[in-house]
N, C-alpha and C positions, 0 to 999 in steps of 0.2 A: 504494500500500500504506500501511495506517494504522499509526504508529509509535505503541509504548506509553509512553507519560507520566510517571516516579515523578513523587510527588506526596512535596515537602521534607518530611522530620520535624518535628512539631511542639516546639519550645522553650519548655517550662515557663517562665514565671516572664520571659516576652520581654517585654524594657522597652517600654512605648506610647512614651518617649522614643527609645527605637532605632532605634523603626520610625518614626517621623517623620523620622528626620534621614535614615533611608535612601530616604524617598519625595524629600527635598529634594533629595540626590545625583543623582535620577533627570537627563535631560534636561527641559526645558521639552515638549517635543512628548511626551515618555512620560507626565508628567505631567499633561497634559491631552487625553491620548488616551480615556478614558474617559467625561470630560464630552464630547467629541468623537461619541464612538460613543448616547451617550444621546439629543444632538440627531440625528446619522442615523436613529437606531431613532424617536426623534418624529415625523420631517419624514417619515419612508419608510407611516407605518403608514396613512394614508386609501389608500382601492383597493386596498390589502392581501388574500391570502385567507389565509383559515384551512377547512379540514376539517372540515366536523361530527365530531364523536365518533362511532367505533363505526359500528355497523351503519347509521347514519344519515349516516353521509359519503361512502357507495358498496353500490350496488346491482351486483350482478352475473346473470350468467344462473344460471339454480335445476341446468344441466348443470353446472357450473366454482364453485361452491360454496366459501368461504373463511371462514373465524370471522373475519376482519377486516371484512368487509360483509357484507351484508341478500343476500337472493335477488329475482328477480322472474323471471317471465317472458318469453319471446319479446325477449330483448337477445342472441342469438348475432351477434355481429360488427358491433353497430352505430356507425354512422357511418364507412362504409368508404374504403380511401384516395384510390378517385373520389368525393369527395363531402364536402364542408365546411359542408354545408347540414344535416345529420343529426338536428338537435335542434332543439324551437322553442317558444316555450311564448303559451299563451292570452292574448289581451289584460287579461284580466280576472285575469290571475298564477295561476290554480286550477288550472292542467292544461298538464302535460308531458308531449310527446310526440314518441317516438324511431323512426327509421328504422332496422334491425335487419335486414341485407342477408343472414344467413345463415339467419333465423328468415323470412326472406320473409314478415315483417309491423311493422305498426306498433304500439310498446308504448303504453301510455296509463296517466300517474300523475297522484294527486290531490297538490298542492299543499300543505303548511302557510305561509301568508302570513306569519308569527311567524317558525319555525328553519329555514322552508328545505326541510324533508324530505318526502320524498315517500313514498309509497304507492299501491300498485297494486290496481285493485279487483279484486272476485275476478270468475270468470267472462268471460263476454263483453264485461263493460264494461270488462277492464282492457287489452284490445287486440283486434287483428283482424289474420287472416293469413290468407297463401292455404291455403284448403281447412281455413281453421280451426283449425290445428293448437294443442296446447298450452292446449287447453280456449277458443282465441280464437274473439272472430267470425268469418267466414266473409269472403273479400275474392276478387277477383280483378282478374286485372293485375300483383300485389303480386309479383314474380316477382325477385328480387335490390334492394329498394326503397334509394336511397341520400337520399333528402332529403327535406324536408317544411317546408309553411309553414302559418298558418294565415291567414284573414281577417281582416282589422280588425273586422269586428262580431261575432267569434267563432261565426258560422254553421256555416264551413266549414273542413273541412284537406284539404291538397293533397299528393300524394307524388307523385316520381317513382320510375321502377325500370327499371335501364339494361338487362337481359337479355330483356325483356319489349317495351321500347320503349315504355312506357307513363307516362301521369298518368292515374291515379288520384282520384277525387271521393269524399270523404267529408263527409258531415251531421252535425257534431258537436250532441250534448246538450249545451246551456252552465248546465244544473243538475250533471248528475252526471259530464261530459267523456266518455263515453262515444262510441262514432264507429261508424254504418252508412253502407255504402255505397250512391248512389244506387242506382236501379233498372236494369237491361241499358240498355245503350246511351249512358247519362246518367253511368254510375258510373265507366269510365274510357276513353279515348282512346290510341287506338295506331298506332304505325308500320307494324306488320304486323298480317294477319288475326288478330284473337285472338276468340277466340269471347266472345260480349257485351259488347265493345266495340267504339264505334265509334272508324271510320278518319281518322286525322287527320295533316299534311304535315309533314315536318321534323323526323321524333322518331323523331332517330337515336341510342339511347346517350343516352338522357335524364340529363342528373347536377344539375342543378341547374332548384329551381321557386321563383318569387316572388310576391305580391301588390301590385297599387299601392296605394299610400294610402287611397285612393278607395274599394277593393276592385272597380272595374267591371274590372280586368282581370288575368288569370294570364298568364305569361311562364315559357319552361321553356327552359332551354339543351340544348342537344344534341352532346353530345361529338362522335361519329362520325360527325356531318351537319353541322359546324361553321358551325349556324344558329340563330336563335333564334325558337319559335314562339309566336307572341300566340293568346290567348283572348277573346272576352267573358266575364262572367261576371255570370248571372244573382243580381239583390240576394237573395232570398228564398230557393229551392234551392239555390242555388250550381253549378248546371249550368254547363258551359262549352260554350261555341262558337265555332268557328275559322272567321275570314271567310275569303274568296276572294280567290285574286291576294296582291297583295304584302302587304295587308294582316293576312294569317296569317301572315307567317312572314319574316324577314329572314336574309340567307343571302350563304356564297360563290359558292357555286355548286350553287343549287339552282332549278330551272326554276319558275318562278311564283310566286318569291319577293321579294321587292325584295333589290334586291344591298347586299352591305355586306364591308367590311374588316376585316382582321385579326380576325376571328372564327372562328381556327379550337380548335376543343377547346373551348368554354365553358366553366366548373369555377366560375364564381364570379357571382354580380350581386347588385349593390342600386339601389334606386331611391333618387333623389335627395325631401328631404321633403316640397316642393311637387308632384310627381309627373311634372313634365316631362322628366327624362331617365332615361335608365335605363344605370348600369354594368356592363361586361361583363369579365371576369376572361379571357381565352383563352389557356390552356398552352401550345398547340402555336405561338402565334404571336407569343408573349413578350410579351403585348398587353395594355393596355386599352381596350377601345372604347368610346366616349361613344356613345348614340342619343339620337336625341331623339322622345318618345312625346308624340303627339294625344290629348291630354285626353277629344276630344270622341269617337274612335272607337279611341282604343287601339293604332292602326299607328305602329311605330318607322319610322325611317328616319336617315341617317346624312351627316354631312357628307362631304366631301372635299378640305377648304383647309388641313386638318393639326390642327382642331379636334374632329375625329370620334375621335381614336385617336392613343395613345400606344407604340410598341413601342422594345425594345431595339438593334434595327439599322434601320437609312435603308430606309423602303418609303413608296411614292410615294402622296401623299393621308393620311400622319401626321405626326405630330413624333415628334423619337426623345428615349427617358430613360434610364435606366439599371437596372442591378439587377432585370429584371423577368422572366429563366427561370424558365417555367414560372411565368407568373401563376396562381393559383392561387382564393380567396379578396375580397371586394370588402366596405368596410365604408362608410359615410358619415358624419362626425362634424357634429354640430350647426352649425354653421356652414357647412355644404357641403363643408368637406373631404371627402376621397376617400382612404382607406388598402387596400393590394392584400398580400395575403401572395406568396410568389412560390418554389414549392417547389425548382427548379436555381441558384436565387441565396440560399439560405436569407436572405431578406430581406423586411421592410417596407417601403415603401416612401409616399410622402405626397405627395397632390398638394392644391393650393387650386383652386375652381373659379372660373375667369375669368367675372364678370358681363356683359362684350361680346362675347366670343363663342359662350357658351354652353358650351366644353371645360372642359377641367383644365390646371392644368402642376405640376410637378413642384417639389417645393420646393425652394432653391439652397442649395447645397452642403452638412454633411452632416446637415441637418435633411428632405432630401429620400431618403434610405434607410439602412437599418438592418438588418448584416451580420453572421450568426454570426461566428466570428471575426474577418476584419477584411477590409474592402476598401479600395484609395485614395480619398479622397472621401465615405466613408460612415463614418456613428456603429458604436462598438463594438457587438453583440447579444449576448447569453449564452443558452444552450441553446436555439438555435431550429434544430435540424437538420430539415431538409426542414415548414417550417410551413405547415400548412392551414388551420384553424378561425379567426376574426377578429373580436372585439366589441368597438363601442363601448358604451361607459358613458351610460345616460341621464342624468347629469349633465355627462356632455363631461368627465369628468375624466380617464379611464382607460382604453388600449386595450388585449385580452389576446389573447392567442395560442397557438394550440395547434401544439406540430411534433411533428410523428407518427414521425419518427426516434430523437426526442431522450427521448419519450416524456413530456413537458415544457409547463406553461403558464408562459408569460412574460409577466410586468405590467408593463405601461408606462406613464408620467404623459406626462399629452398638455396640451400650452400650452392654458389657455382662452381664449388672446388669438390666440396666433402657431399652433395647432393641431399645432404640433411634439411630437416624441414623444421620449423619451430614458427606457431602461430602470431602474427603479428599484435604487438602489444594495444591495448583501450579497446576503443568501438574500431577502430580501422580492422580488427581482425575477424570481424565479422560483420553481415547484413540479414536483416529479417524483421517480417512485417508485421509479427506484431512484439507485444515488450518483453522481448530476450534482455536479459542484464548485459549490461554494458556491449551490445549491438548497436552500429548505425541502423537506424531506421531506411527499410522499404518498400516496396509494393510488392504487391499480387504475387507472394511468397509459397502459398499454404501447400505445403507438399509439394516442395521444391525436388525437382529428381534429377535432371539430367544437363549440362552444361558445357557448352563448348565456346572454344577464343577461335575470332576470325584471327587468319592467318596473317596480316599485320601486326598482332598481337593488342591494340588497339583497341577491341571490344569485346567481352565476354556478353554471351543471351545463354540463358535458363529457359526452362519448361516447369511448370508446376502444374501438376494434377487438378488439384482441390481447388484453387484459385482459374481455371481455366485459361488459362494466360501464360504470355511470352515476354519478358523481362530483359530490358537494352541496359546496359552500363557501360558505361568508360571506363578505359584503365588507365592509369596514369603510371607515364612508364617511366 
C-alpha cells in the first residue's frame, strides 16, 4: 500500500546559509548519495528500454480496444504460453510478424527503421488466417499457430501451430512483407490427415520452428512427440522436404527416427552461428540438449559421453547443472554462449561452449544462473516469475527476458568478455504494467511471452497473450 507524503512548508526568506550548513550536518554517504544515484542512472542507461509514446508503443487486437495503444488486426492471444518463439522480424528490419494462437493466423506489420513503429497494411497484405478471417489472406494449417521464423534471404516465413500438428510454408513479398501461402501440398506439413497438406513424421504439438544460417534447413520441435523434425528447404520456393529414416527427425522414442536424449517437451532452440549445432530447450526433461547438424544434409544427431545434454538431475549419457525446471527458451550470445530461460526454476541460466568437445557447460558459481528471488549459488533476478521469451542483443551487450507470470521484461548486461549476465540495477532492470516493485512502468504487458530485437539492434517488440497486444520500445545503445 502506497503511503501519502506531506511535502514541508515552504520558509520565506530561508537562509542559502542555513541550508548549507544543514547539507554539511548530513552524513558523508547522504551527502553523496545523489552524485551516487546520477553515476547508476549513467552507467544503467545503454540496453535501457523506453516505450514509444502513445498509440505507437503498443498495438493491440481492434476486439480489446484501449486509448493507451493503436489497434490492429488478427493479434487475439499472441504469443501463447507454449511458445517463446511468437515474434520475429525480416532480415532486412521492414516487416514484423506475429503468431496470434487465438486469431488462428499470422499478423504482418511494416517497419519504421527511424522510431520503431509499426503499421499494419490494410487488406490481405496485413496478415493471413485460417479461412481468412478478419479481412486476412486465406491460410491453412494455421489452426492455434504459436511460432514463426523467417529465412535469412527473406524469401520465406515458417509457422508452427500445435492443435493442427502443422508447419506451415509461406512466400513472403520482401517489397511490401506481404505473405501467400505455397500451393496444396507445398504450403504446409502435418502430423495428421489434414486436407492439402502433406504428411510429415514427428509433429507432434508443434511449438517451436527455426532456420539455419545457411537457410538449406527448417527444424521444428514437437512438444507431445518429444522429437525434433528436420526439413530441407528448397533456396528459391522455400518448399520443405522431410528425408527418410533418421535423417527427418531425431527422437525419444519414435520409430525411424534417430534416437536422442533428454528431449522430451521441446519449447525452445537456437542454432549455434557457424550452423553446426543446434540447441534444444526441453520442459518436460529439465534439459538442454546439444545436436550436432551435417552441414552437408541437414541430419542432427547427438552425442552420448555427457557432451550431448545438460539436465537438472543425474541421467545417464548427460552432465547435470542446475536451475533448469522447465527449460523453456534457448538464446546464443556472440561468442557461442548458450543462455536457457527455465519456467519451474524462474531462472536464466549461462553456459560457455566447450571448443573440444563440441557441448556447453555451465558457468561456475553464480554467474552460471539467475533466480527470481533467491536461490543458494545463484545471482539475485527481479520480476522474472515463470520467464519465457529470451534475446540476445546484436551487439552482445544485453540479454532480455520476458516472464509471463510477472507480466514483466527484465534487462540484463551480459560481460563482453566473460558473457556473464547480472541484472541491471533500480527500475532500469526491469518493465511491466502493472506495480512490480521497483519496475519502470508499461503497457499492455499481461502475459508477456515472446520477444525479439530488430536487427539494428535499435528496437526490441514483445507479444503478450492476456493483454492482446504488440509492444514497441527503444533501446538505447
Amino acid at each position: 500500500m502506497r503511503r501519502s507524503l506531506q511535502r514541508p512548508p515552504f520558509v520565506p526568506g530561508a537562509s542559502v546559509a542555513l541550508m548549507a550548513l544543514a547539507l554539511l550536518a548530513l552524513p558523508a554517504s547522504a551527502a553523496a548519495a545523489p552524485a551516487k544515484q546520477r553515476a547508476d542512472r549513467k552507467a544503467a542507461k545503454p540496453g535501457t528500454l523506453v516505450q514509444l509514446p502513445g498509440a505507437r508503443g503498443c498495438l493491440v487486437d481492434r476486439s480489446t480496444p484501449t486509448r493507451r495503444c493503436g489497434t490492429a488486426r488478427a493479434l487475439k492471444g499472441p504469443g501463447p504460453f507454449m511458445g517463446s518463439r511468437a515474434i520475429a522480424l525480416s532480415p532486412d528490419g521492414r516487416n514484423v510478424y506475429v503468431a496470434s494462437l487465438r486469431s488462428d493466423a499470422i499478423a504482418a506489420f511494416r517497419r519504421n527503421p527511424r522510431s520503431g513503429a509499426l503499421t499494419q497494411p490494410k487488406g490481405a497484405a496485413g496478415c493471413i488466417a485460417a479461412k481468412g478471417a478478419a479481412g486476412c489472406a486465406k491460410a491453412v494449417g494455421l489452426d492455434g499457430p504459436n511460432s514463426v521464423a523467417v529465412s535469412p534471404d527473406g524469401r520465406s516465413v515458417y509457422a508452427t501451430s500445435r492443435a493442427s500438428n502443422t508447419v506451415s510454408v509461406f512466400r513472403r513479398n520482401r517489397s511490401s512483407g506481404a505473405l501467400s501461402q505455397l500451393p496444396a501440398g507445398a504450403g504446409c506439413i502435418s502430423g495428421l490427415p489434414v486436407p492439402n497438406c502433406a504428411l510429415g513424421r514427428a509433429l507432434v504439438g508443434p511449438d517451436v520452428v527455426v532456420v539455419s544460417p545457411d537457410g538449406r534447413n527448417v527444424y521444428v520441435g514437437s512438444f507431445f512427440g518429444n522429437a525434433v523434425a528436420a526439413f530441407g528447404r528448397h533456396p528459391a520456393s522455400g518448399a520443405l522436404t522431410q528425408p527418410g529414416g533418421g535423417a527427418g527427425c531425431i527422437a525419444e522414442a519414435i520409430e525411424g527416427c534417430a534416437p536422442g536424449i533428454a528431449l522430451k517437451s521441446p519449447e525452445g532452440m537456437a542454432i549455434a552461428a557457424g550452423g553446426s549445432l543446434v540447441y534444444v530447450a526441453s520442459a518436460a526433461s529439465n534439459a538442454v540438449a546439444v545436436l550436432a547438424r551435417d552441414r552437408s544434409t541437414g541430419a542432427l544427431s547427438q552425442a552420448t559421453d555427457g557432451s550431448g545434454c545438460i539436465v537438472d538431475a543425474a541421467l545417464a549419457g548427460c552432465t547435470t547443472g542446475v536451475q533448469l525446471g522447465g527449460a523453456n527458451a534457448v538464446a546464443t550470445g556472440p561468442r557461442g554462449d548458450v543462455y536457457v530461460t527455465s519456467l519451474l526454476s524462474n531462472s536464466v541460466t549461462s553456459f560457455s561452449r566447450s571448443s573440444s568437445s563440441g557441448g556447453i557447460a555451465q558457468f561456475a558459481g553464480t554467474g552460471g544462473c539467475l533466480v527470481w528471488l533467491r536461490a543458494v549459488g545463484c545471482s539475485f533476478g527481479r520480476a522474472l516469475s515463470a520467464p519465457e521469451g529470451l534475446a540476445v542483443s546484436p551487439d552482445g551487450k544485453n540479454v532480455y527476458v520476458a516472464a509471463f507470470a510477472t507480466g514483466a521484461i527484465a534487462v540484463l548486461d551480459r560481460g563482453r568478455r566473460s558473457g556473464r549476465l547480472a541484472q541491471k540495477p533500480g527500475r532500469a532492470g526491469c518493465l511491466a504494467s502493472r506495480s512490480v516493485p521497483g519496475c519502470t512502468r508499461a503497457r499492455a504487458l499481461r502475459g508477456v511471452s515472446s520477444i525479439a530485437l530488430s536487427p539494428d539492434g535499435r528496437h526490441l517488440y514483445s507479444t503478450s497473450f492476456a493483454s492482446n497486444a504488440v509492444d514497441i520500445f527503444r533501446r538505447n545503445r
